[in-house]
PyMOL Python script that loads the backbone (N, CA, C, O; Angstrom):
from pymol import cmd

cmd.read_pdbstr("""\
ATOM      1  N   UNK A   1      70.661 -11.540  55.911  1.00  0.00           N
ATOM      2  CA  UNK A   1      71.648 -10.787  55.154  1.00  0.00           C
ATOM      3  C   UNK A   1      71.312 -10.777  53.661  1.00  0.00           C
ATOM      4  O   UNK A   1      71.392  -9.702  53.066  1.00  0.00           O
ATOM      5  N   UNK A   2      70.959 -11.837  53.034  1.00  0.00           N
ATOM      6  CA  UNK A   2      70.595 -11.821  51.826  1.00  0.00           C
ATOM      7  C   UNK A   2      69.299 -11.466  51.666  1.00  0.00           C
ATOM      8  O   UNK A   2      68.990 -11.959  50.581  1.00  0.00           O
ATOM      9  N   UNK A   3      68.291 -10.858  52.141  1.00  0.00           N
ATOM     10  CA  UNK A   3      67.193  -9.851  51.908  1.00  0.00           C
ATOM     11  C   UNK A   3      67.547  -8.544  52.571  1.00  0.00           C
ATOM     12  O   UNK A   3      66.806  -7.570  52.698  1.00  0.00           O
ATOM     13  N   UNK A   4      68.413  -8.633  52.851  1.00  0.00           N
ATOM     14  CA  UNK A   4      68.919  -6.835  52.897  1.00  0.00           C
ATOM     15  C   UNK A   4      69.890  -6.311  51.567  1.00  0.00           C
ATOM     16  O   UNK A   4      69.973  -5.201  51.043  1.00  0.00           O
ATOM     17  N   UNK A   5      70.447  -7.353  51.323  1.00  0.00           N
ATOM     18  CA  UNK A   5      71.481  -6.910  50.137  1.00  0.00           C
ATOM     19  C   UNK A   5      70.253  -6.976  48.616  1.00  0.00           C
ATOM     20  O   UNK A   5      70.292  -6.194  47.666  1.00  0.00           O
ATOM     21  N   UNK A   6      69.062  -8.358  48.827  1.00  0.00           N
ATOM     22  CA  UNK A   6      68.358  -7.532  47.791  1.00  0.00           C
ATOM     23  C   UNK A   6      67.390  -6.753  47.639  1.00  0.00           C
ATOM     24  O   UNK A   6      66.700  -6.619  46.628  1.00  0.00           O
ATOM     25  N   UNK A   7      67.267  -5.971  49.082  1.00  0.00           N
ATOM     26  CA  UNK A   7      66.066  -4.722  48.913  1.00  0.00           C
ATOM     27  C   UNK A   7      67.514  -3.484  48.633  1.00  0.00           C
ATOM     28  O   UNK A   7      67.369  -2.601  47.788  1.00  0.00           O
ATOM     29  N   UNK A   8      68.767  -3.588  49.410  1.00  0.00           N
ATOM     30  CA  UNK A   8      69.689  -2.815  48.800  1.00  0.00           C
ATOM     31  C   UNK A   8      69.899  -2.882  46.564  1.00  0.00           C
ATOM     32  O   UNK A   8      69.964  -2.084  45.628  1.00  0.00           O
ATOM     33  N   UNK A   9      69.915  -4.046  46.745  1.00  0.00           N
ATOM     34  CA  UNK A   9      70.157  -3.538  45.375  1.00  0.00           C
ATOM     35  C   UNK A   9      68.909  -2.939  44.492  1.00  0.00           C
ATOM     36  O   UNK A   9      69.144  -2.166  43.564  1.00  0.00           O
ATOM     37  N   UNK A  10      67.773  -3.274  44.776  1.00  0.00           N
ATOM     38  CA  UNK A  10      66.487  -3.065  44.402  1.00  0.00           C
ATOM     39  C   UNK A  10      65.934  -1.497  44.271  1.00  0.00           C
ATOM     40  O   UNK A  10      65.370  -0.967  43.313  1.00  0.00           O
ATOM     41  N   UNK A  11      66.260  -0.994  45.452  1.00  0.00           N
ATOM     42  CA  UNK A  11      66.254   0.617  45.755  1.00  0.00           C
ATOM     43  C   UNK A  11      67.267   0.693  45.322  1.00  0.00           C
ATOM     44  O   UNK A  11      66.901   1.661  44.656  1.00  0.00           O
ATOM     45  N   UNK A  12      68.431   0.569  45.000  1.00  0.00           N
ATOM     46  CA  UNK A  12      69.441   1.258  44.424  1.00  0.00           C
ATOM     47  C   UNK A  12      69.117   1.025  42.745  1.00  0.00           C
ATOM     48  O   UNK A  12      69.476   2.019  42.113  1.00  0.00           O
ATOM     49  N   UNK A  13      68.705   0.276  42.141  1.00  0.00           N
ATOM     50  CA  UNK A  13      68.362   0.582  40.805  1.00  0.00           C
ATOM     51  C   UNK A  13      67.125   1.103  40.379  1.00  0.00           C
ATOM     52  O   UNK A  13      66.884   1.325  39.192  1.00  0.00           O
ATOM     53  N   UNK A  14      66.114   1.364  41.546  1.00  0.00           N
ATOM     54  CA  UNK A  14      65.079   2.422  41.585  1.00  0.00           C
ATOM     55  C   UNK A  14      65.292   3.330  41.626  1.00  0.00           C
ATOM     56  O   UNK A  14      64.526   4.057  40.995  1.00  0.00           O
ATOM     57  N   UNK A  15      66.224   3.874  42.219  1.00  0.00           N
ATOM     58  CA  UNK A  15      66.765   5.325  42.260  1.00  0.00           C
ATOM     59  C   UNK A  15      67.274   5.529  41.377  1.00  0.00           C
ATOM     60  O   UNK A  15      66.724   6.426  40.738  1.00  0.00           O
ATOM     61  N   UNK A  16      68.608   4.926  40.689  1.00  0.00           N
ATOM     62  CA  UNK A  16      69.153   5.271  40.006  1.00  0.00           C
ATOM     63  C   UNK A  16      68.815   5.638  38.794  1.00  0.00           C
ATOM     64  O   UNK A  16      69.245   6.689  38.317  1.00  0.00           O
ATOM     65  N   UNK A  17      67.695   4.521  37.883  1.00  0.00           N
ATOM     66  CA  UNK A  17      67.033   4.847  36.770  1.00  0.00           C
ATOM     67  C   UNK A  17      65.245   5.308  36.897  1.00  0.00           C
ATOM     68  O   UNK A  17      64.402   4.899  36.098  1.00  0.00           O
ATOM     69  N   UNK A  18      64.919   6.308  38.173  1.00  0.00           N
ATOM     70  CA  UNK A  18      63.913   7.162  38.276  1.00  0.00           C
ATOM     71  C   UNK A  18      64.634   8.685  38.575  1.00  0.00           C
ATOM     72  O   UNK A  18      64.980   9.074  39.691  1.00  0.00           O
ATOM     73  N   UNK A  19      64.737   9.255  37.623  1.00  0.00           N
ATOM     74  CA  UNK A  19      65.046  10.376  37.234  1.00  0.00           C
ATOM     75  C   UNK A  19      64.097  11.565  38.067  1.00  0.00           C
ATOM     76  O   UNK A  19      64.590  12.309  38.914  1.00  0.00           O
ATOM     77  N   UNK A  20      62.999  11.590  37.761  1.00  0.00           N
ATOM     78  CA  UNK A  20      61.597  12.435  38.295  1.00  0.00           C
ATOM     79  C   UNK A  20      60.808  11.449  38.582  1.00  0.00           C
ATOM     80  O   UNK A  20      60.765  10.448  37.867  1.00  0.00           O
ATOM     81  N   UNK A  21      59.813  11.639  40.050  1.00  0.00           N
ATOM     82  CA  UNK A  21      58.469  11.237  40.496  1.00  0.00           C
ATOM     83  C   UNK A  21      59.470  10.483  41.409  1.00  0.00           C
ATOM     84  O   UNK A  21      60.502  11.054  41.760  1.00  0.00           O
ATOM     85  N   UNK A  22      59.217   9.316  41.773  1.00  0.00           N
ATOM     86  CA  UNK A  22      59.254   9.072  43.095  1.00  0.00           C
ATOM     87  C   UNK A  22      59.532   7.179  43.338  1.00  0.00           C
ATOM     88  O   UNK A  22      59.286   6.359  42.453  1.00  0.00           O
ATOM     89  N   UNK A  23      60.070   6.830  44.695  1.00  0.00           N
ATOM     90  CA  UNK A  23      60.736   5.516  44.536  1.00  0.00           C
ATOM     91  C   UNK A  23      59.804   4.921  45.959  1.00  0.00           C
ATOM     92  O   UNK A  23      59.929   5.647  46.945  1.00  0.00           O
ATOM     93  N   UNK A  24      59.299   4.231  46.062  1.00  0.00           N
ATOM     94  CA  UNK A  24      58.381   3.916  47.421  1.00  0.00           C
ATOM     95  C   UNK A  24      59.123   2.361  47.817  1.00  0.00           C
ATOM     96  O   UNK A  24      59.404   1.746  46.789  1.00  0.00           O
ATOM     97  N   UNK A  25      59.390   1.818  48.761  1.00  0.00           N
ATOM     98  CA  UNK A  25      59.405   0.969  49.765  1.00  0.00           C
ATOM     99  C   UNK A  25      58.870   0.338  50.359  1.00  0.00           C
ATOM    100  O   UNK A  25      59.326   0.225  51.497  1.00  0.00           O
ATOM    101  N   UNK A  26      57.445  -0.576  49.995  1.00  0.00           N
ATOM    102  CA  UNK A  26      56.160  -1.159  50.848  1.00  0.00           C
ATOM    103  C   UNK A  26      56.485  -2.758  51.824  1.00  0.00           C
ATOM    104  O   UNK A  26      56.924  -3.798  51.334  1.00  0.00           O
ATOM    105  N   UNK A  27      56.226  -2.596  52.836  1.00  0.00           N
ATOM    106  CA  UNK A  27      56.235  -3.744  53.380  1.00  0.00           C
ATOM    107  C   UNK A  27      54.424  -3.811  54.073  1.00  0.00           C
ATOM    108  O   UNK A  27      53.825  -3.062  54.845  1.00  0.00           O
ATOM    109  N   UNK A  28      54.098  -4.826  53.493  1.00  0.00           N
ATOM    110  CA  UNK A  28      52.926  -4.753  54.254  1.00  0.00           C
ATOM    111  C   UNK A  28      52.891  -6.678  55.153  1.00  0.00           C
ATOM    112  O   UNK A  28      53.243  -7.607  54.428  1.00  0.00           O
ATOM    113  N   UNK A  29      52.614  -6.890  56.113  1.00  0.00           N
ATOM    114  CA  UNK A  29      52.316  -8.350  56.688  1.00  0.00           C
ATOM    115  C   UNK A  29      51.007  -8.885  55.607  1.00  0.00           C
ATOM    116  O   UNK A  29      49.988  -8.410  55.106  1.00  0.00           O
ATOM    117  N   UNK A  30      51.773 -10.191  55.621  1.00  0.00           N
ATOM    118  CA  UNK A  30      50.291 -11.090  54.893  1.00  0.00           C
ATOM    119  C   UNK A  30      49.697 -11.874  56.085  1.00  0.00           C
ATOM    120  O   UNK A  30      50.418 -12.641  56.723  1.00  0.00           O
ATOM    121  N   UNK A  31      48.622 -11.726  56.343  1.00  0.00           N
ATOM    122  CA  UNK A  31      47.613 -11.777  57.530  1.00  0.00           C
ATOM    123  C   UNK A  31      46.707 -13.510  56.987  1.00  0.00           C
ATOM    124  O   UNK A  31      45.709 -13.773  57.658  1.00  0.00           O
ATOM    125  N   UNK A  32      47.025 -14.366  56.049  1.00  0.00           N
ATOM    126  CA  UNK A  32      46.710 -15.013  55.389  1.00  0.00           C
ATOM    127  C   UNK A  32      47.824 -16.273  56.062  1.00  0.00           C
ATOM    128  O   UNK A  32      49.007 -16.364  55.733  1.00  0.00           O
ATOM    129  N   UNK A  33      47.244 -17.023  56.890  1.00  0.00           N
ATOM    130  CA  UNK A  33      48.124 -18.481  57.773  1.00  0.00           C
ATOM    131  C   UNK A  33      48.597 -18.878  56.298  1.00  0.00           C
ATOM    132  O   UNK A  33      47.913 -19.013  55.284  1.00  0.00           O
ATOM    133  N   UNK A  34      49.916 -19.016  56.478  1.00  0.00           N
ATOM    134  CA  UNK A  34      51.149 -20.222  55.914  1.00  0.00           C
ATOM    135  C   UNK A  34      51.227 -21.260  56.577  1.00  0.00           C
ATOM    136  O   UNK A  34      51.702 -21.150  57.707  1.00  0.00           O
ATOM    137  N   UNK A  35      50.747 -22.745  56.055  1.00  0.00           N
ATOM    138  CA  UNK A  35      51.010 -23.919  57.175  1.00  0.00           C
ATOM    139  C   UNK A  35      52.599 -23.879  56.317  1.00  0.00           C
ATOM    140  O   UNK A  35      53.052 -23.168  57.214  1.00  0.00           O
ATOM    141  N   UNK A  36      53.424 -23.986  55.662  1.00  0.00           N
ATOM    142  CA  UNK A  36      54.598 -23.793  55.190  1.00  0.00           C
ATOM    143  C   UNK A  36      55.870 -23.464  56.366  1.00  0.00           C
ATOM    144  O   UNK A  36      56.967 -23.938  56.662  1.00  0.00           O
ATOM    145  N   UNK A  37      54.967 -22.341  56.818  1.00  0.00           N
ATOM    146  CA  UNK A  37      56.214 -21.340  57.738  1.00  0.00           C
ATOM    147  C   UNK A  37      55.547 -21.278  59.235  1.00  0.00           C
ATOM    148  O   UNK A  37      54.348 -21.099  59.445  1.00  0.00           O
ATOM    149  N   UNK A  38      56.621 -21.470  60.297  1.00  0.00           N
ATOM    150  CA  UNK A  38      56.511 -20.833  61.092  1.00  0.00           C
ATOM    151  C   UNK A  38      56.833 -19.644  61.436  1.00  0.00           C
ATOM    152  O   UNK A  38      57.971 -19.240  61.674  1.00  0.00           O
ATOM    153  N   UNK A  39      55.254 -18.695  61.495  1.00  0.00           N
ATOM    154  CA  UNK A  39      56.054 -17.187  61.307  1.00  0.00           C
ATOM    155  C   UNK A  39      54.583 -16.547  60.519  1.00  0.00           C
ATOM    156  O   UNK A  39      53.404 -16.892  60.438  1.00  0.00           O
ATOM    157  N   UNK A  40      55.213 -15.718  60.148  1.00  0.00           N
ATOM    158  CA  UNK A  40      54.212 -13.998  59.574  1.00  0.00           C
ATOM    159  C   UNK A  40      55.260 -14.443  58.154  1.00  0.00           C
ATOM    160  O   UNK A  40      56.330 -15.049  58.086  1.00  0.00           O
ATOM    161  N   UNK A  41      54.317 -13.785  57.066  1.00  0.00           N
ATOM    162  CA  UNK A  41      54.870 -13.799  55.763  1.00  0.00           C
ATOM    163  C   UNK A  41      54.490 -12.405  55.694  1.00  0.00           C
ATOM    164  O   UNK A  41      53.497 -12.009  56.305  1.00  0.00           O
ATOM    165  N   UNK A  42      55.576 -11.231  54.633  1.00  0.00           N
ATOM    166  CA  UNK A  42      55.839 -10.201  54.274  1.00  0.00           C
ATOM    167  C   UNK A  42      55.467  -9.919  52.525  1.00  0.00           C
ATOM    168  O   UNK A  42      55.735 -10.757  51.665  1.00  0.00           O
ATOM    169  N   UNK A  43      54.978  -8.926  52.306  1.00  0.00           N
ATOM    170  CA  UNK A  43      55.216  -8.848  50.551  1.00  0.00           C
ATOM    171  C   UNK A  43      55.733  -7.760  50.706  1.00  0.00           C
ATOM    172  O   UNK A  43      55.154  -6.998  51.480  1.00  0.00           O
ATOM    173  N   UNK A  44      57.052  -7.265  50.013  1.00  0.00           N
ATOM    174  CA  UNK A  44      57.683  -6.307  50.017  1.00  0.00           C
ATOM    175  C   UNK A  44      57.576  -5.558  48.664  1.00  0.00           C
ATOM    176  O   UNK A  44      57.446  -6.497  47.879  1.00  0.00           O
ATOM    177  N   UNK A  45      57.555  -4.441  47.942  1.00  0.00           N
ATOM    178  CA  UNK A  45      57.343  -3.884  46.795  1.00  0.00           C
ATOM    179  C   UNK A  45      58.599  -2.889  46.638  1.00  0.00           C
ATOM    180  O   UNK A  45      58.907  -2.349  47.700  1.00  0.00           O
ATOM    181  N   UNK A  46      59.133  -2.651  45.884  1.00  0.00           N
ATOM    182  CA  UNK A  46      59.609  -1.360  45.433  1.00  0.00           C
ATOM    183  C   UNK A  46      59.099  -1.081  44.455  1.00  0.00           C
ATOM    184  O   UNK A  46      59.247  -1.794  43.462  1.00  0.00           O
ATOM    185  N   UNK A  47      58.029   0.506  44.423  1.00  0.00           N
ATOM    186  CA  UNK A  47      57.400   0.946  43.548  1.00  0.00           C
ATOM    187  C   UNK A  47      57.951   2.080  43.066  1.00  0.00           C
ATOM    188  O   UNK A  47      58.061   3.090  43.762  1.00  0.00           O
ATOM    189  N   UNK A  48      58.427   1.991  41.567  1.00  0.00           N
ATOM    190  CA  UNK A  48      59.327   3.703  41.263  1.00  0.00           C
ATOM    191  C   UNK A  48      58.489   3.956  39.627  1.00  0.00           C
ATOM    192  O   UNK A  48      57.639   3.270  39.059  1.00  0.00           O
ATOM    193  N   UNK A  49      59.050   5.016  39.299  1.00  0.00           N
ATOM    194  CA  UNK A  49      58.163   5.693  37.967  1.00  0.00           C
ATOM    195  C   UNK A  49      59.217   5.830  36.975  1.00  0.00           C
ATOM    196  O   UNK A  49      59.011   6.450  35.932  1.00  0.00           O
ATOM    197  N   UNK A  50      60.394   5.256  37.254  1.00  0.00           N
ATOM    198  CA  UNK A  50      61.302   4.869  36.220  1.00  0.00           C
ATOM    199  C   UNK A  50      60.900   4.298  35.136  1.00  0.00           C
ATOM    200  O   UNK A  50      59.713   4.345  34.810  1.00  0.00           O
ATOM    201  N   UNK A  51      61.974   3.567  34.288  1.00  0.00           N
ATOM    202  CA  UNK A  51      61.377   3.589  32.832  1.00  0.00           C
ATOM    203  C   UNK A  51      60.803   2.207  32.712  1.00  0.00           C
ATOM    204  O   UNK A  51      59.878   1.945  31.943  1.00  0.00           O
ATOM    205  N   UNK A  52      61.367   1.356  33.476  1.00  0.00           N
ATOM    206  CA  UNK A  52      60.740   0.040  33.538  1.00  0.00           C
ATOM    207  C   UNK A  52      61.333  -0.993  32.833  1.00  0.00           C
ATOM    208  O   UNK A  52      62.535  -1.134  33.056  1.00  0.00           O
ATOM    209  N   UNK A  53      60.688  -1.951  31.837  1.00  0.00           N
ATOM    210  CA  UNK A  53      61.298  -2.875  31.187  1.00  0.00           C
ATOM    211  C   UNK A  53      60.178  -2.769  29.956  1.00  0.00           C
ATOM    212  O   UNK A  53      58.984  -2.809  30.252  1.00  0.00           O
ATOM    213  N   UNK A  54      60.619  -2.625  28.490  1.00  0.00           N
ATOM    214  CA  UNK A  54      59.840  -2.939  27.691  1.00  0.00           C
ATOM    215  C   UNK A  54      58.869  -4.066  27.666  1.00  0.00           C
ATOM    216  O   UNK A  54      59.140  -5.227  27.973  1.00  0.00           O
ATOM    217  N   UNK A  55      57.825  -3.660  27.310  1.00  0.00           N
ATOM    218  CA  UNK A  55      57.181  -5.178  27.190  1.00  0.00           C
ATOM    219  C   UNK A  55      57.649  -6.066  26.120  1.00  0.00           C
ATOM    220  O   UNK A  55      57.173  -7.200  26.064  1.00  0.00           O
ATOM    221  N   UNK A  56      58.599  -5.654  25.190  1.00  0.00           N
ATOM    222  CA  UNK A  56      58.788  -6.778  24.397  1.00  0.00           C
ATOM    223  C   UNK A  56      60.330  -7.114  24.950  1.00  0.00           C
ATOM    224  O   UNK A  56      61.310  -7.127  24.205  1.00  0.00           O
ATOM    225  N   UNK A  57      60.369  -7.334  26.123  1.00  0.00           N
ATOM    226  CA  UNK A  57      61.992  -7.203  26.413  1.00  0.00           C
ATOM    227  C   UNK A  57      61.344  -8.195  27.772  1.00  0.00           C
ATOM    228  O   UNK A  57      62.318  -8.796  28.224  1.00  0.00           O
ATOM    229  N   UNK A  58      60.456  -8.462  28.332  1.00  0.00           N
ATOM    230  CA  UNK A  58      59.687  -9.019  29.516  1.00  0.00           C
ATOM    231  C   UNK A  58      60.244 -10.347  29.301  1.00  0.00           C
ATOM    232  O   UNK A  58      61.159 -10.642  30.070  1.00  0.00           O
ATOM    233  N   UNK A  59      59.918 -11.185  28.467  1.00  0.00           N
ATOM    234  CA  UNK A  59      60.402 -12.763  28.472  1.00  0.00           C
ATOM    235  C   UNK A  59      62.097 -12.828  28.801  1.00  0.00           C
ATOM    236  O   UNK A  59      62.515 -13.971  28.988  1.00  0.00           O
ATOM    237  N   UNK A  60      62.972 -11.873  28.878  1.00  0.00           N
ATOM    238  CA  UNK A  60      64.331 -12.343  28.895  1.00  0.00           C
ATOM    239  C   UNK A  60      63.912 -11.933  30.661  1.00  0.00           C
ATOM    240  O   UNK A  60      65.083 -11.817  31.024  1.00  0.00           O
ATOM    241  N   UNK A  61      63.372 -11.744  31.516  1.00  0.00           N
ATOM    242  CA  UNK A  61      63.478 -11.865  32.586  1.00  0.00           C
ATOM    243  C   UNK A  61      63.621 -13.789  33.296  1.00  0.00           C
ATOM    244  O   UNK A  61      62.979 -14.825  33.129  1.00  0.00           O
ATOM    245  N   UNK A  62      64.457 -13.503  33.845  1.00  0.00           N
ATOM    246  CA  UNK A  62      65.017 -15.308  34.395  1.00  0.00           C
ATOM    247  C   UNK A  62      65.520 -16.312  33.754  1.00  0.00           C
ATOM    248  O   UNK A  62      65.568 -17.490  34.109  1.00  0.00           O
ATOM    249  N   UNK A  63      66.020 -15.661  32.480  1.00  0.00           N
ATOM    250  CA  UNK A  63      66.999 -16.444  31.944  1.00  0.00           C
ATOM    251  C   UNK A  63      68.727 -15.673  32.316  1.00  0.00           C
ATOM    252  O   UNK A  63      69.113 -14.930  33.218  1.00  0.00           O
ATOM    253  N   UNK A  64      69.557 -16.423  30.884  1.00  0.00           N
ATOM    254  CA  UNK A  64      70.953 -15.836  30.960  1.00  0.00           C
ATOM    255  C   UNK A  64      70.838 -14.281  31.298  1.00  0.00           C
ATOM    256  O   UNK A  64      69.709 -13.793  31.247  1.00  0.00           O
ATOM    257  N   UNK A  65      71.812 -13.540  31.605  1.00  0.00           N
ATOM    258  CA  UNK A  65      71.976 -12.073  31.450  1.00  0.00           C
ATOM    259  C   UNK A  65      72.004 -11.322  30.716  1.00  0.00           C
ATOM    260  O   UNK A  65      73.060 -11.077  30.134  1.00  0.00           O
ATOM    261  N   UNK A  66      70.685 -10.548  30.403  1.00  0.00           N
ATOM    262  CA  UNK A  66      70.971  -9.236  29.593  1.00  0.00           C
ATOM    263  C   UNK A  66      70.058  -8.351  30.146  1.00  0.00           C
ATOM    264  O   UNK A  66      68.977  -8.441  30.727  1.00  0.00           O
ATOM    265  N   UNK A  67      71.318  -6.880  29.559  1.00  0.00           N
ATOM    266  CA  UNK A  67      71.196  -5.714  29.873  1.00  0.00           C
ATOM    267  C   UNK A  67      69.873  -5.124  29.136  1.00  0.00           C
ATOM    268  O   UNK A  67      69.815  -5.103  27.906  1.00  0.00           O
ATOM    269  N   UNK A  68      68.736  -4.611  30.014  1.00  0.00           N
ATOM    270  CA  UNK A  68      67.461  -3.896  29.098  1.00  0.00           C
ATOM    271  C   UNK A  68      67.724  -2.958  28.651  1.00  0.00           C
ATOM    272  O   UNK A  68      68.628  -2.413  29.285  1.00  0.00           O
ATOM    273  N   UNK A  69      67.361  -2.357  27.731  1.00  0.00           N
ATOM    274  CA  UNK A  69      67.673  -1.079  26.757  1.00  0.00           C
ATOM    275  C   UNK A  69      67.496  -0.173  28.104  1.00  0.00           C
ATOM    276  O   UNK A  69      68.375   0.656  27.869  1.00  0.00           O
ATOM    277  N   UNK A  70      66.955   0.209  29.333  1.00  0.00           N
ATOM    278  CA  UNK A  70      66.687   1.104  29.623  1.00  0.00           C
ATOM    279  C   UNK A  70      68.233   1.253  30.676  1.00  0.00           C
ATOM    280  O   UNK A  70      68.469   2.277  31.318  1.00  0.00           O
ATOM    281  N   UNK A  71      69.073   0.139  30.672  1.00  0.00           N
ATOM    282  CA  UNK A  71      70.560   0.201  31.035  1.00  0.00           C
ATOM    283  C   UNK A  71      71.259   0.420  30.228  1.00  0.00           C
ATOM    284  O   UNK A  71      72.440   0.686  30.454  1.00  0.00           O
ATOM    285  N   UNK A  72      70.874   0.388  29.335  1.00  0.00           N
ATOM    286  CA  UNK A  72      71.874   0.774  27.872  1.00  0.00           C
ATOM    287  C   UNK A  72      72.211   2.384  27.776  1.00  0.00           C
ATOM    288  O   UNK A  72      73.270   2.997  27.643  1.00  0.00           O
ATOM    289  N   UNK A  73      70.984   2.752  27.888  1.00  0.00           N
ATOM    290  CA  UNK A  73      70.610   4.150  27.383  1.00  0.00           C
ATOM    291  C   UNK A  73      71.324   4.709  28.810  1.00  0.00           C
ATOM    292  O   UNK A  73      72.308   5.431  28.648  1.00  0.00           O
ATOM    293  N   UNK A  74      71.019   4.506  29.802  1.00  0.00           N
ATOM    294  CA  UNK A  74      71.333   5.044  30.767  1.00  0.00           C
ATOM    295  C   UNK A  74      73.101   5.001  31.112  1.00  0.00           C
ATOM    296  O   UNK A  74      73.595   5.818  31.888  1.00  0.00           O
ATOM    297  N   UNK A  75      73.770   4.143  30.552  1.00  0.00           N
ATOM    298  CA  UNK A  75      75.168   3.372  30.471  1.00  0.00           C
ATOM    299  C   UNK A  75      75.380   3.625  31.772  1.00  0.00           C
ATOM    300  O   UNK A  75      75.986   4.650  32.086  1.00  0.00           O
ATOM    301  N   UNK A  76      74.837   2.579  32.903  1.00  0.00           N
ATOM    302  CA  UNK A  76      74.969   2.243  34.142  1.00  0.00           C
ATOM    303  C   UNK A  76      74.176   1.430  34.795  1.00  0.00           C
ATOM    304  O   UNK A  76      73.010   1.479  34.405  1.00  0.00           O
ATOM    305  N   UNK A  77      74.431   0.575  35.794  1.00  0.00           N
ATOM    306  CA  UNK A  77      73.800  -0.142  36.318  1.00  0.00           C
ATOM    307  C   UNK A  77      73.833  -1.157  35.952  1.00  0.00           C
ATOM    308  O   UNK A  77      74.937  -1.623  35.669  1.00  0.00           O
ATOM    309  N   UNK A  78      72.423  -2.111  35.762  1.00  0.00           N
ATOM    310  CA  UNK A  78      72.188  -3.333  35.025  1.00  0.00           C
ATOM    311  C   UNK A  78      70.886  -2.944  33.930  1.00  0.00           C
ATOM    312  O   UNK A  78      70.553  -3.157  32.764  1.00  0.00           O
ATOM    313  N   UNK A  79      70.538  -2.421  34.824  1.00  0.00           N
ATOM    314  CA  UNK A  79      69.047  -2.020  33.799  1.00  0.00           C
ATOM    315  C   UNK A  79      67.795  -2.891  34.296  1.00  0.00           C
ATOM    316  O   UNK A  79      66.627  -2.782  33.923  1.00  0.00           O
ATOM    317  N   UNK A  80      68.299  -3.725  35.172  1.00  0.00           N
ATOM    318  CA  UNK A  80      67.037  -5.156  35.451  1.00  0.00           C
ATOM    319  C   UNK A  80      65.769  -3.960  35.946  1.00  0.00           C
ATOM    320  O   UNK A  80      65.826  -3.342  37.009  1.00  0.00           O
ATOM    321  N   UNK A  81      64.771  -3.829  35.028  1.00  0.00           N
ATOM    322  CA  UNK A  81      63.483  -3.222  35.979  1.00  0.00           C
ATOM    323  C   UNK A  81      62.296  -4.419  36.181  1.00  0.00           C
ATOM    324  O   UNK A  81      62.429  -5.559  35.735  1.00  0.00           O
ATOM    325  N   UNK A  82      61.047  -3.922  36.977  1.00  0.00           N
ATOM    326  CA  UNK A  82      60.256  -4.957  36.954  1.00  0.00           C
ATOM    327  C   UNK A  82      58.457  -4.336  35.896  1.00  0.00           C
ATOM    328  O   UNK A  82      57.293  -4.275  36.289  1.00  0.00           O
ATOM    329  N   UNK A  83      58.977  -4.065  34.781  1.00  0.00           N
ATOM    330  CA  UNK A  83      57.965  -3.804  34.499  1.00  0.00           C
ATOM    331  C   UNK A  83      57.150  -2.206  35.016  1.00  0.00           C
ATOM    332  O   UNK A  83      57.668  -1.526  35.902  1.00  0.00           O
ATOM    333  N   UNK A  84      55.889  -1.788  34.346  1.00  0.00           N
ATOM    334  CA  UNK A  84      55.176  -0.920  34.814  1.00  0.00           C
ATOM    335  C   UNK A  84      54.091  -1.149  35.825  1.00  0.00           C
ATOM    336  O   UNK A  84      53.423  -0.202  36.238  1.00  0.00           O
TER     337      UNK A  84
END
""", "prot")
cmd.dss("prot")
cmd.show_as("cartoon", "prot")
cmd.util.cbc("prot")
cmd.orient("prot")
């Protein structure tokens, strides 16, 4: 449940702040043994052409909360992007 609610929120702020071009969804299997897990490991991507996160705005990722200029401007959402 909690990796559905965060590929939901993930595509939902891909969409929301990619205006034009396009929002992709990748799941590919990592084929690479985990003695860690029993199981198959996943890397999941959401790739969009939105505006992203400034690079001088990159270090406030994983601290307290703040809104990136590109939520500001947009006055919605959160603004959290992952970069270009």
């Amino acid at each position: 449940m909690k990796l559905r609610q965060v590929l939901i929120n993930l595509l939902d702020n891909a969409l929301k702040f990619t205006r034009e071009g396009n929002v992709t969804l990748q799941i590919v299997k990592d084929y690479e043994p985990c003695e860690e897990v029993d199981g198959c490991r996943f890397v999941i991507c959401v790739i969009d052409t939105g505006p992203g996160i400034a690079a001088e705005e990159l270090n406030k990722l994983g601290g307290a909360f703040v809104q990136a200029q590109a939520g500001r401007h947009a006055r919605e959402g959160t603004g959290f992007g992952i970069g270009h």
